[in-house]
C-alpha positions in Angstrom: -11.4 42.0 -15.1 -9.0 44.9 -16.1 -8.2 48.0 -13.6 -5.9 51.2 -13.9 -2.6 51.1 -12.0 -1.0 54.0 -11.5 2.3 52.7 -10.4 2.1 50.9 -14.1 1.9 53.8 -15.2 5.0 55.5 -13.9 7.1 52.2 -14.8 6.0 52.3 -18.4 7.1 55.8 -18.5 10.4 54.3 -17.3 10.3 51.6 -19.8 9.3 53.8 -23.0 12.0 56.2 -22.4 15.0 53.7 -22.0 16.1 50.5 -23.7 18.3 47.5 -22.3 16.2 47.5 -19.3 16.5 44.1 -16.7 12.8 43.6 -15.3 12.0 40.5 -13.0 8.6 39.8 -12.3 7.9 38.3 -9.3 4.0 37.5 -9.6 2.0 34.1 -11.3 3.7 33.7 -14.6 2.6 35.7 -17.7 3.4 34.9 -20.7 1.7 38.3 -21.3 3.8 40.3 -19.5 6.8 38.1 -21.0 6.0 39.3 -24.9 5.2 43.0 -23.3 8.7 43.6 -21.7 10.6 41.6 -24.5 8.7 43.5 -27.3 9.9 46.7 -26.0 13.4 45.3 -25.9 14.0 44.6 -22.1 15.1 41.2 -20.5 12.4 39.5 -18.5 13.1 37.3 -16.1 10.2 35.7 -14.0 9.8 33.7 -10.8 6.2 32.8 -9.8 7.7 33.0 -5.4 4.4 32.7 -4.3 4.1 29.3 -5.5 7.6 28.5 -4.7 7.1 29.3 -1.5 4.3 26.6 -0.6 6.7 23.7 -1.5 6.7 21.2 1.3 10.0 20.7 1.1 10.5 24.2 3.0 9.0 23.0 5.6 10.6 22.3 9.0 10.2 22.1 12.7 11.4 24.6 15.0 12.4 23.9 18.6 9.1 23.8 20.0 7.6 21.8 17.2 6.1 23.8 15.2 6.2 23.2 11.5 7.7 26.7 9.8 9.6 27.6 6.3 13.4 27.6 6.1 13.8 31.0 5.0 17.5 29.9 4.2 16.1 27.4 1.8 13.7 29.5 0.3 16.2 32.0 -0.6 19.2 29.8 -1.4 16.7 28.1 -4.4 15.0 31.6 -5.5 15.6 35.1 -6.7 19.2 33.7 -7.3 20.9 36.7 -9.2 23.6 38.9 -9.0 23.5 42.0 -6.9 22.5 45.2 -9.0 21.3 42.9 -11.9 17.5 44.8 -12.0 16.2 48.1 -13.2 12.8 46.8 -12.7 11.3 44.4 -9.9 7.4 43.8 -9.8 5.5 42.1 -6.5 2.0 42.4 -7.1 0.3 41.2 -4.6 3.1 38.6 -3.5 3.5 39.8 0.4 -0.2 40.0 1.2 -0.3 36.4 0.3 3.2 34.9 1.2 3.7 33.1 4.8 5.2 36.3 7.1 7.7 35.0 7.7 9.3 35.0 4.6 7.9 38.9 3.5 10.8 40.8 4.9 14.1 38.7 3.8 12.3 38.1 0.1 12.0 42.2 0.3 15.6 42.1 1.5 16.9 40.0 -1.3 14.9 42.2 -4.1 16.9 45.2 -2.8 20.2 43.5 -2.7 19.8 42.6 -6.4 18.7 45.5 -7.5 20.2 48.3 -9.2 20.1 51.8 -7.1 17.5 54.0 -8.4 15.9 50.9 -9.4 12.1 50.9 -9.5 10.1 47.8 -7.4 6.0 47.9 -7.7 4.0 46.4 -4.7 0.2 45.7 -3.8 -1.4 45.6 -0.7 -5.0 45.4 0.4 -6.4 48.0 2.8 -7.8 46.7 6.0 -11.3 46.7 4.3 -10.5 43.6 2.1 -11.8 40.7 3.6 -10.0 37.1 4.1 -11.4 35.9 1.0 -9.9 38.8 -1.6 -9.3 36.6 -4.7 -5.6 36.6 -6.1 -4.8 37.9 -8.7 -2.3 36.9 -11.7 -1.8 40.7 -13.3 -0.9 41.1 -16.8 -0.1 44.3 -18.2 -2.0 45.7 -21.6 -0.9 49.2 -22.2 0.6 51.9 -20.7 -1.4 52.2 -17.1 -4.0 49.0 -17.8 -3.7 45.5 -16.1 -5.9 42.9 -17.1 -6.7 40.2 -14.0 -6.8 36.8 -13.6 -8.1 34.7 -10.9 -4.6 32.4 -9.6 -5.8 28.7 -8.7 -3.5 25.9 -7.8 -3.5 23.0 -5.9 -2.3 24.2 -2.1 0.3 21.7 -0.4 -1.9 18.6 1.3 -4.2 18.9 -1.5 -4.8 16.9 -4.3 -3.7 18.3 -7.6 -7.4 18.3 -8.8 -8.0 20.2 -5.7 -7.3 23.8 -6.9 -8.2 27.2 -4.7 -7.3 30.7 -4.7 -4.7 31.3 -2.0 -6.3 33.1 1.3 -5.2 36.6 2.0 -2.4 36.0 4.9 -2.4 39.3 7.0 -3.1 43.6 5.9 0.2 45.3 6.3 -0.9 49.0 7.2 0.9 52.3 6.1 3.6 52.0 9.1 4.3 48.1 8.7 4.7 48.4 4.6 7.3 51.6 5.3 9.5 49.4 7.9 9.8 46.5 5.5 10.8 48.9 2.5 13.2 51.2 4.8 16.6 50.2 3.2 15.5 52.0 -0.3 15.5 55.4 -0.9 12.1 56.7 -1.1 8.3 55.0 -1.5 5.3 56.5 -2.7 1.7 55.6 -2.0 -1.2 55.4 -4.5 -4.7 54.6 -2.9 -7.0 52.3 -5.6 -10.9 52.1 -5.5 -10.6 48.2 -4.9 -9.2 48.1 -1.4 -5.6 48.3 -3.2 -2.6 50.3 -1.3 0.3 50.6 -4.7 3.2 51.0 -3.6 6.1 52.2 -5.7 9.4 52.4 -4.1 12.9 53.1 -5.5 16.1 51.1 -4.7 
């Protein structure tokens, strides 16, 4: 399936009209996006977090007994950078599928490394998606284009022949998405026909 993203679009403006850029991408792993960003002579760095995230080895009990994710963990073994080092961060769809817990400190570290005036792309589904919205891997094919691919893996528990799409976790609406972005400096909206909120905000 392909789709066209405007907030692509206004981060390949970015990209075209500088060189040196730092880009991390966030998302599944593409060796797509990889050769893209490297062929236009910007460092690529990427960290698939989602998958990260459903290590059991970040799991713990809190007091009452319930089994949660050390957030500490989490972040002392990812997106482990220095502060400023991006021009570029993109999300995808990594919030609308990541435990909660972990949404608004991951968000946190993206802004602390990245550069001011610094560009982060973001999806999130509108409350009409349903609990079963397929995830998406998202490679990038020209200059507002996105080619997608269903992201399958083997959730923790499961058997490694046992692979699924992860389930939608929650629908952040307008109010909820501009609280966990209020440290940047400004974040713009773009309404998709597929029950997709982009969000483009700027460090």
């Amino acid at each position: 399936m392909s789709r066209r993203s405007s907030g692509v679009g206004e981060i390949a403006r970015v990209l075209n009209s500088r060189e040196g850029l730092c880009v991390l991408d966030v998302g599944a792993t593409s060796a797509n996006n990889i050769r893209f960003f490297t062929d236009k002579g910007h460092k690529n760095y990427s960290e698939d977090l989602l998958r990260s995230s459903l290590d059991p080895a970040l799991r713990v009990q809190d007091s009452a007994g319930n089994s949660v994710v050390d957030n500490k963990k989490f972040l002392d073994e990812n997106l482990v950078y220095a502060n400023g080092q991006f021009d570029i961060v993109l999300c995808w769809n990594l919030a609308d599928y990541m435990e909660e817990s972990l949404v608004k400190p991951t968000i946190d570290r993206l802004w602390s490394v990245m550069k001011p005036g610094g560009l982060l792309l973001a999806f999130f589904h509108t409350r009409d998606a349903g609990p079963d919205s397929i995830c998406y891997r998202y490679h990038v094919t020209g200059t507002d284009m996105l080619e997608m691919q269903e992201v399958k893996f083997a959730l923790p528990g499961q058997p490694a022949s046992h692979k699924q799409s992860p389930r939608l976790q929650r629908v952040f609406n307008n109010r909820h998405i501009e609280n966990l972005f209020r440290d940047f400096a400004s974040i713009k909206f773009f309404l998709a026909r597929d029950n997709i909120r982009e969000v483009l905000v700027v460090r």
